[in-house]
N, C-alpha and C positions, 0 to 999 in steps of 0.2 A: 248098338246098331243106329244108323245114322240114314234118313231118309232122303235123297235129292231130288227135287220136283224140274222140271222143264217144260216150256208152254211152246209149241208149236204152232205156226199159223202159218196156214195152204191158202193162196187167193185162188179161184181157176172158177170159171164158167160151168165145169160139170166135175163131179171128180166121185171114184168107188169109193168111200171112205173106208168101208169092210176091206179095199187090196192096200189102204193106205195103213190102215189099223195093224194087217199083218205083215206088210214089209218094215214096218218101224219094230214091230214085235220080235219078228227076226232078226233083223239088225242089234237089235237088244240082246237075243239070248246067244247069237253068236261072240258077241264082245265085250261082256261082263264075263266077270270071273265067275264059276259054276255055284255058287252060295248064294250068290247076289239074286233078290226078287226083282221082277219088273212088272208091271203096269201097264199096258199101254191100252186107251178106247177115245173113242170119236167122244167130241164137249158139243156137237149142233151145228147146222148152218146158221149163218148169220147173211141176211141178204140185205145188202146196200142200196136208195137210191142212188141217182148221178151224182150229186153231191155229198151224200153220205161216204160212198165211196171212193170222193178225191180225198176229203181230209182222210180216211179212213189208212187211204194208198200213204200218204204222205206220215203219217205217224207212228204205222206199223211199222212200212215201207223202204217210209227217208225217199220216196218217189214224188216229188210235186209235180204242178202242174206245168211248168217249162220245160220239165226232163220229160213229162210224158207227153209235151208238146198238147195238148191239151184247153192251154190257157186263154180266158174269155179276154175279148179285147175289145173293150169298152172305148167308146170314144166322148171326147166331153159334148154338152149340149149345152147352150145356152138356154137358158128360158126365163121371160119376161111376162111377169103378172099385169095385167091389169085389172084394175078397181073401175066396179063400175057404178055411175054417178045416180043418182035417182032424184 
């Protein structure tokens, strides 16, 4: 017997995990062969800052910050120190 693991990752703003738990579950016991075990439960939320959540988008994702239009646009500054004399 030979075990296959798979990781699943849902972004969404609110989501049932309990209807998400059981439409994967189903989906599973309708399309495996009737021997086969399956597995399926919620691993936690995981809540993102803004920034947390851009690299987060982008590495799970492959969504940066241009595709999601998003992108900080920085402009240069000059700045000139002065020393002062005593």
């Amino acid at each position: 017997m030979k075990a296959f693991s798979f990781n699943v990752t849902i972004a969404s703003e609110a989501l049932d995990t309990e209807v998400i738990e059981d439409t994967i579950r189903q989906a599973l016991t309708d399309g495996l062969p009737e021997d086969t075990l399956a597995l399926c439960k919620a691993d936690g939320v995981k809540e993102y800052s803004e920034q947390g959540w851009k690299v987060a988008r982008n590495r799970k994702f492959g969504i940066g910050v241009k595709e999601a239009g998003d992108a900080h646009k920085a402009s240069k500054a000059r700045v000139e120190a002065e020393v002062a004399t005593a």
